[in-house]
C-alpha positions as CSV (number, residue, x, y, z in Angstrom):
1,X,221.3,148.1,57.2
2,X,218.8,146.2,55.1
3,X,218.1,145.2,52.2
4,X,214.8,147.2,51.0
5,X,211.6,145.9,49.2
6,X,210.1,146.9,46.1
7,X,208.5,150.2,46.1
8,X,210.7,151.8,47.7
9,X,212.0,154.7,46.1
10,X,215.7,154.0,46.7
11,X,214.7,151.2,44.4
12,X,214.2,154.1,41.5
13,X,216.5,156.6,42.2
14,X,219.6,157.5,40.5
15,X,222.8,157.3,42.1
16,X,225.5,159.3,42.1
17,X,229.3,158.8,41.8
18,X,231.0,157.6,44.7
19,X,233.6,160.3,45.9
20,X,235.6,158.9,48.2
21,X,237.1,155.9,49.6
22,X,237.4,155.5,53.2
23,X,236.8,153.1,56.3
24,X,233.0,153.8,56.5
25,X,233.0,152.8,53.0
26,X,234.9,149.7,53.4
27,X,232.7,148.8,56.3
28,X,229.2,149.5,54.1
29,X,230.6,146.6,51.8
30,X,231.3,144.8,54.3
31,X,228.1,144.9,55.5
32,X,226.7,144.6,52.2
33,X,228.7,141.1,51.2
34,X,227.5,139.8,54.6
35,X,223.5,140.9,53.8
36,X,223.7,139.5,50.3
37,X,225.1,136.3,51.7
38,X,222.6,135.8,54.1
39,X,219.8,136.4,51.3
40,X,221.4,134.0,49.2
41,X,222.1,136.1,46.5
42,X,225.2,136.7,44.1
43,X,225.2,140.2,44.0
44,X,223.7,143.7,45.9
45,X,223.4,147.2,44.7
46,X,224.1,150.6,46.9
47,X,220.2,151.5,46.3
48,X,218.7,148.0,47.3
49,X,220.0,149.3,51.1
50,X,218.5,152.4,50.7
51,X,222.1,154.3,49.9
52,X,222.3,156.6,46.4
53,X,226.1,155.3,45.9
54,X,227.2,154.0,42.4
55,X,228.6,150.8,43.6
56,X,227.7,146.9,43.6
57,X,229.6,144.0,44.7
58,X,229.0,140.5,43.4
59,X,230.3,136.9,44.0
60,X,229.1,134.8,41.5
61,X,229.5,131.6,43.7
62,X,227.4,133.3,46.4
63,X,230.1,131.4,48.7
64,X,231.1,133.4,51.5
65,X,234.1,131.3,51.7
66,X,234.8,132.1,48.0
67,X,236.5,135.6,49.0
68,X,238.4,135.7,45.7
69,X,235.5,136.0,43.9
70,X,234.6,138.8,45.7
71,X,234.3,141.8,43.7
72,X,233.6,145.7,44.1
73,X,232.4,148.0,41.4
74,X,232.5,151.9,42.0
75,X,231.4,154.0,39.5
76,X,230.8,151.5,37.0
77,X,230.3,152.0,33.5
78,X,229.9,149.3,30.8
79,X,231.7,150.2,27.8
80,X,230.4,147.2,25.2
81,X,227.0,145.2,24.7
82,X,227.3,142.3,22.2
83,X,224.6,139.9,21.2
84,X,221.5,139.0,23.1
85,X,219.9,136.1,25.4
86,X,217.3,135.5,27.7
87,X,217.9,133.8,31.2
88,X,215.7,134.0,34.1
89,X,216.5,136.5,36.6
90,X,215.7,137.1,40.5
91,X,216.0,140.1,42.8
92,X,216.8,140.5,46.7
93,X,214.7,143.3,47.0
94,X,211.8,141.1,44.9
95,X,212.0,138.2,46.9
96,X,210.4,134.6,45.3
97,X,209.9,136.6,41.8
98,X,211.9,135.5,38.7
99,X,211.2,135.6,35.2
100,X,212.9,135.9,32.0
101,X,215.0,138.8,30.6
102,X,216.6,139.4,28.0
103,X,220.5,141.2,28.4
104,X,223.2,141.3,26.0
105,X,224.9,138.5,26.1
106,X,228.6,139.9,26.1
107,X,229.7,143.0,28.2
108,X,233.1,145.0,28.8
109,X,232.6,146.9,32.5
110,X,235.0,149.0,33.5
111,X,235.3,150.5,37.2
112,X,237.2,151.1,40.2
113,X,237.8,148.8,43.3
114,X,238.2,149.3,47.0
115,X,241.8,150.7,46.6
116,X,240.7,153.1,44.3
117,X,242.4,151.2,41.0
118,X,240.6,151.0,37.7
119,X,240.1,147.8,36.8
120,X,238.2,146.3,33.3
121,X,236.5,143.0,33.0
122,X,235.1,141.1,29.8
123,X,232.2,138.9,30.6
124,X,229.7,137.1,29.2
125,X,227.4,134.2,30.7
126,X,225.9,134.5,34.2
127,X,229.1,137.8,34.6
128,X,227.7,139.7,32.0
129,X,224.0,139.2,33.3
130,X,225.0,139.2,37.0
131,X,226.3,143.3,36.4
132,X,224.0,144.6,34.0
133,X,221.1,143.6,36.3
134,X,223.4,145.5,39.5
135,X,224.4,148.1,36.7
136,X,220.5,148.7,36.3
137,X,219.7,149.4,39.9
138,X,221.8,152.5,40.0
139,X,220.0,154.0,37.7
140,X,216.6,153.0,39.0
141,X,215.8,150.9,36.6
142,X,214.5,147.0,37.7
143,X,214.3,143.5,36.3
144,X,210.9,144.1,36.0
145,X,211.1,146.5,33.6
146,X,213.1,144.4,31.6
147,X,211.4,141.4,32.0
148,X,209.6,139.8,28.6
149,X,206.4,141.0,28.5
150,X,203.8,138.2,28.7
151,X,205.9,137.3,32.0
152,X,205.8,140.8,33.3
153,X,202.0,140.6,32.7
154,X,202.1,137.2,35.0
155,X,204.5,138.9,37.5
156,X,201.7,141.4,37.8
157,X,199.6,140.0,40.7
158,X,202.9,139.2,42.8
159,X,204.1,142.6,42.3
160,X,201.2,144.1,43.5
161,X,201.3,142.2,46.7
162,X,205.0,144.2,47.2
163,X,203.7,146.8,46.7
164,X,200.4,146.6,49.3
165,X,202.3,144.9,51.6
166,X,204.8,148.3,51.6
167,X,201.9,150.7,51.2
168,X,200.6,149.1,54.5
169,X,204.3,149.6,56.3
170,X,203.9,153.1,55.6
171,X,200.0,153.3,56.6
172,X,201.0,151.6,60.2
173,X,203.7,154.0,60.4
174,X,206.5,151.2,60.1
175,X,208.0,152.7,57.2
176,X,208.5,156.5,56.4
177,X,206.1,157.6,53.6
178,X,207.9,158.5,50.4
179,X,208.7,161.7,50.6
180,X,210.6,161.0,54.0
181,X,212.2,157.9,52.2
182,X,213.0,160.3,49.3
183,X,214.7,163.2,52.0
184,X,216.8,160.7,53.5
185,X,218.0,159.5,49.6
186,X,218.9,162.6,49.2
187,X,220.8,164.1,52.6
188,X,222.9,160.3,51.6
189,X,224.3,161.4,48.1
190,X,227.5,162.5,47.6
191,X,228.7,165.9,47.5
């Protein structure tokens, strides 16, 4: 498991529901908390590892050690925007880029965790922008996208460069084109 670059389509596709809670699920999380950790991050979306599963997991302290704040979202669905504000944002599968975006500045999410309970959480600050950006990526949709525009247009050059350097993968046959990547999305979604 990796955590894949920007263009790859996983990156745009739109997951489904997850059905089922079992041990290989559990150990994709797993796996996922330990990936996220070791990019420094805070939180990781089932499409940024190539998998079309509605789920994300975040830790806000991006402290392994901090296992309490450890926290798994299947199926989520945010109920309640409120306000706005802009904050910079990042992205594992965009690594070095940030630039502002503006999010809603109060959110209710609700979801279910690894036990299969529903669970609903009110957040605002870094929470609130932490899961919409997660949120997002299942349904394809980027920071970039979101970004403000003047800093989207700067963010131009650098995106570009992902996206050569993985058009270049795929020329040296290190990467499966996109309609490979796109069969494999597919045979991985939930029945």
């Amino acid at each position: 498991m990796e955590i894949v670059q920007y263009p790859h389509p996983a990156l745009r596709w739109k997951s489904k529901p997850v059905q089922e809670i079992n041990a290989d699920l559990r150990k994709v999380v797993a796996e996922m908390f330990e990936l996220m950790y070791a990019s420094k991050g805070i939180g990781l979306a089932a499409n940024q590892v190539a998998l079309p599963w509605r789920l994300f997991l975040i830790n806000l302290t991006g402290d392994p050690a901090e296992k309490d704040e450890e926290f798994v979202f299947l199926n989520p669905e945010i109920l309640r925007r409120k306000g706005t504000v802009e904050g910079e944002e990042g992205c594992l599968s965009f690594p070095g880029l940030y630039g502002p975006v503006r999010r809603a500045s109060d959110i209710v999410v609700e979801a279910f965790d690894l036990s299969g309970e529903a669970f609903e959480f009110t957040l605002d600050d870094l929470g609130a922008r932490a899961v919409q950006h997660e949120a997002d990526h299942l349904d394809g949709v980027l920071f970039i996208d979101r970004m403000i525009d003047s800093a989207r247009r700067s963010a131009d050059p650098m995106i570009a460069d992902f996206e050569s350097r993985f058009r270049k993968l795929q020329a040296e046959g290190k990467t499966p084109g996109d309609e490979e990547l796109k069969r494999q999305l597919a045979e991985l979604e939930p029945k």
